[in-house]
One Martini backbone bead per residue (centre of mass of N, CA, C, O) as a GRO file, in nm:
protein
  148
    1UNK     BB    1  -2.070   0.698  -1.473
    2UNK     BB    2  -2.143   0.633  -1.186
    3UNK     BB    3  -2.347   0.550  -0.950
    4UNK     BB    4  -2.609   0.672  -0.733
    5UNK     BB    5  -2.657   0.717  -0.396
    6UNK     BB    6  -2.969   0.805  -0.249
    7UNK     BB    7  -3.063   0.892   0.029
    8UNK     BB    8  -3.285   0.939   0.242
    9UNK     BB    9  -3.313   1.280   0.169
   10UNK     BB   10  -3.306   1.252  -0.139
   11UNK     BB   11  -3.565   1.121  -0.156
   12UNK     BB   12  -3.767   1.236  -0.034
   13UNK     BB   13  -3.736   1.493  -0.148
   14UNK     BB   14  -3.803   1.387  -0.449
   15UNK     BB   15  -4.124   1.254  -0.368
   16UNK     BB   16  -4.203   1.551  -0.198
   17UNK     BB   17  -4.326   1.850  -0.312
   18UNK     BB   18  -4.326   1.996  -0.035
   19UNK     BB   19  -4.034   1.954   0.015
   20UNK     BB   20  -3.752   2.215   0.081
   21UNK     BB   21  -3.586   2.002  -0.156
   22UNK     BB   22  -3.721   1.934  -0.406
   23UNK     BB   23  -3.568   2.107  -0.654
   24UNK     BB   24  -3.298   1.979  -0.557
   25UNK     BB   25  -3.366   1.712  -0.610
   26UNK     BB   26  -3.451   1.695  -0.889
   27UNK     BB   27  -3.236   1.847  -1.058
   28UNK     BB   28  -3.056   1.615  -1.028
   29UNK     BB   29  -3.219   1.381  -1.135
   30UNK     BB   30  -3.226   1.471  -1.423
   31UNK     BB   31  -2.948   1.479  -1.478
   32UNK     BB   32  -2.789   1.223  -1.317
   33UNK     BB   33  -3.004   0.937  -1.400
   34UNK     BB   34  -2.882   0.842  -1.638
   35UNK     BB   35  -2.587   0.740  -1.484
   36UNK     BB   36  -2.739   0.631  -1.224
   37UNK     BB   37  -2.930   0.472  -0.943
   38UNK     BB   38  -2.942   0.386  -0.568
   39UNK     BB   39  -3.060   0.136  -0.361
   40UNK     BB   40  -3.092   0.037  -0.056
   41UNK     BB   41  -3.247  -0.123   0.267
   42UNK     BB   42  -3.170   0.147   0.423
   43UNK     BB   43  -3.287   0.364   0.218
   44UNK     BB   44  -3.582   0.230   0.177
   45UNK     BB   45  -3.681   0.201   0.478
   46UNK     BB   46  -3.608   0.508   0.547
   47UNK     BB   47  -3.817   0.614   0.358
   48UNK     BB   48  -4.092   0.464   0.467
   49UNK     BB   49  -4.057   0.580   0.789
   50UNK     BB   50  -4.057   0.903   0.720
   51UNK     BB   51  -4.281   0.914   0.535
   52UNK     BB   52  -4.487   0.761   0.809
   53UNK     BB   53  -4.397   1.022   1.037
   54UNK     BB   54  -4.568   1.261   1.189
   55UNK     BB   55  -4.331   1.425   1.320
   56UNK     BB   56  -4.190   1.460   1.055
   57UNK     BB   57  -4.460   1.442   0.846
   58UNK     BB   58  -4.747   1.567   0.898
   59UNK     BB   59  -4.870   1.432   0.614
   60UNK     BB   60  -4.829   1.182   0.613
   61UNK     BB   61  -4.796   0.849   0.511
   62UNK     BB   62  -4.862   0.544   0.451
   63UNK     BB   63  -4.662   0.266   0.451
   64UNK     BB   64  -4.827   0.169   0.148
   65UNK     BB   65  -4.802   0.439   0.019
   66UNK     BB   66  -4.441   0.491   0.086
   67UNK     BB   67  -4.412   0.227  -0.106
   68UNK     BB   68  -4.529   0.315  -0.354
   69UNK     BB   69  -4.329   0.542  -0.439
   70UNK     BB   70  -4.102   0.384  -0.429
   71UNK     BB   71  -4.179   0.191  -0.645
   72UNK     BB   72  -4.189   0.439  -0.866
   73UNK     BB   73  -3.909   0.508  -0.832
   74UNK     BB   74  -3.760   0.222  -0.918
   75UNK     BB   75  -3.913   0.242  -1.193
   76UNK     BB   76  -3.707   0.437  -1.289
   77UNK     BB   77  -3.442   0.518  -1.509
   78UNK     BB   78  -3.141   0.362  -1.358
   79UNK     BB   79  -3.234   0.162  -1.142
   80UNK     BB   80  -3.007   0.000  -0.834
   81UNK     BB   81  -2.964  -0.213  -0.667
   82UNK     BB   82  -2.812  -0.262  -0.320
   83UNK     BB   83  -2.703  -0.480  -0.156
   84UNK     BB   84  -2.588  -0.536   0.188
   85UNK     BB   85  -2.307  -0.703   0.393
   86UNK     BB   86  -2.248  -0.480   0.576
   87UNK     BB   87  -2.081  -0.480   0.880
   88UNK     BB   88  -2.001  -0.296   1.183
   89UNK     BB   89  -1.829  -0.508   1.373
   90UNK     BB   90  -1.642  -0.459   1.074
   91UNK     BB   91  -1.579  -0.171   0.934
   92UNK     BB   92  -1.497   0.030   0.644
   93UNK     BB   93  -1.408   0.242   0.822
   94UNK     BB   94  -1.347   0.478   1.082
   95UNK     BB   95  -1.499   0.476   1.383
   96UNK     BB   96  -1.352   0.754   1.522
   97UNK     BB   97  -1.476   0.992   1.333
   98UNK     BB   98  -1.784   0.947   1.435
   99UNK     BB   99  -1.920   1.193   1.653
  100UNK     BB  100  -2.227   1.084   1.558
  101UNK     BB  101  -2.508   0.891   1.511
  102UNK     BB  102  -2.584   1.074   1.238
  103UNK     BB  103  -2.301   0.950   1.094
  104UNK     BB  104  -2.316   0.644   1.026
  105UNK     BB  105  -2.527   0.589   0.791
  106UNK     BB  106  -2.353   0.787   0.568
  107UNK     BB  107  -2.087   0.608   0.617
  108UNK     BB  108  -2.206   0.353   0.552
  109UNK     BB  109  -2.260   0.427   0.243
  110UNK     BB  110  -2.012   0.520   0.131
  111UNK     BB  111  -1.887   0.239   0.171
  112UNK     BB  112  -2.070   0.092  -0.045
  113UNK     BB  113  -1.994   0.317  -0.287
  114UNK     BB  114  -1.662   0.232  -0.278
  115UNK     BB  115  -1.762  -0.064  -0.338
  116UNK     BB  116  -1.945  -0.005  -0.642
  117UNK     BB  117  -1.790   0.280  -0.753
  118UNK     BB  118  -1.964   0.505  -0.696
  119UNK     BB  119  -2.193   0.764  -0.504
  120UNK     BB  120  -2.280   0.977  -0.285
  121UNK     BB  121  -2.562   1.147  -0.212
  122UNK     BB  122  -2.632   1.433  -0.053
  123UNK     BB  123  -2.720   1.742   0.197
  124UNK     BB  124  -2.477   1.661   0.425
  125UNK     BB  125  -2.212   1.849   0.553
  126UNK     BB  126  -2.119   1.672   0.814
  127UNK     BB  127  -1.988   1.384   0.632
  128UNK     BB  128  -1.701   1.515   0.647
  129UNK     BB  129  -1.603   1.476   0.937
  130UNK     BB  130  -1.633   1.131   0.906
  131UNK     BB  131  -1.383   1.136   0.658
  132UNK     BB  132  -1.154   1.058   0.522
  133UNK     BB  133  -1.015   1.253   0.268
  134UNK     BB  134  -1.040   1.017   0.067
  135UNK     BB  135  -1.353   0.982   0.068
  136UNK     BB  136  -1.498   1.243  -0.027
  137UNK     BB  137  -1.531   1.173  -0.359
  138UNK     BB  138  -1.769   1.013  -0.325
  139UNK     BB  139  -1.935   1.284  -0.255
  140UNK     BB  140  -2.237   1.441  -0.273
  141UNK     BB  141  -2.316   1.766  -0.282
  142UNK     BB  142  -2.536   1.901  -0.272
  143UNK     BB  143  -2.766   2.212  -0.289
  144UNK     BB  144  -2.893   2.461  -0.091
  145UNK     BB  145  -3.172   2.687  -0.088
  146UNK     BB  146  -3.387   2.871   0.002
  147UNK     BB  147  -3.610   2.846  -0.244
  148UNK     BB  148  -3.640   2.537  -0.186
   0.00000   0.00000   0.00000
């Protein structure tokens, strides 16, 4: 099976056990990263800034420390980082479907995901909205219940 490349919020939730999917972000990846998981630049930027924003998670962390769980995570068995040289001015997508700022980031991580035989994890049910049909078998959506 291709890696996963996991999205911002399915790291979050992943290495925050506070977090309200972290169960189900651990369970998948209990399950399915020894097929391979990986991340790139805006993923990892993505994680050190939202673990480390206090409006986002009130207990957050110093950048640094949300570095260092960052680096914990990436040494775990499996992990593949992947280079982006994906331009914005060029997209491999139709930037037409993309209805808000907020499926930009995860549209453009699907063409990454495409473009490494891989597939995107995530937890976001809205980024099918901005998907041309033949690429949704991309995406994994997570499932998150209440008790998560």
């Amino acid at each position: 099976m291709a890696a996963a490349l996991l999205d911002v919020n399915v790291l979050i939730a992943l290495a925050w056990p506070n977090h309200v999917h972290h169960h189900a972000a651990r369970h998948w990846f209990e399950a399915s990263s020894p097929d391979g998981w990986a991340t790139t630049p805006v993923t990892e930027l993505g994680f050190v800034r939202v673990s480390s924003n206090k409006k986002v998670i009130p207990d957050a962390a110093t950048p640094g420390a949300a570095l260092e769980v960052l680096r914990s995570l990436c040494a775990l068995p499996g992990h593949e980082f992947w280079p982006d040289d994906t331009r914005l001015v060029d997209p491999p997508f139709a930037i037409d479907r993309v209805g808000t700022h907020q499926q930009l980031t995860d549209v453009h991580l699907t063409a990454l995901a495409t473009r490494r035989k891989g597939r995107l994890v995530t937890f976001d049910k809205g980024i099918s909205k901005a998907l041309h049909p033949a690429d949704q078998s991309v995406v994994e959506l997570l499932p998150v219940t209440v008790s998560d």
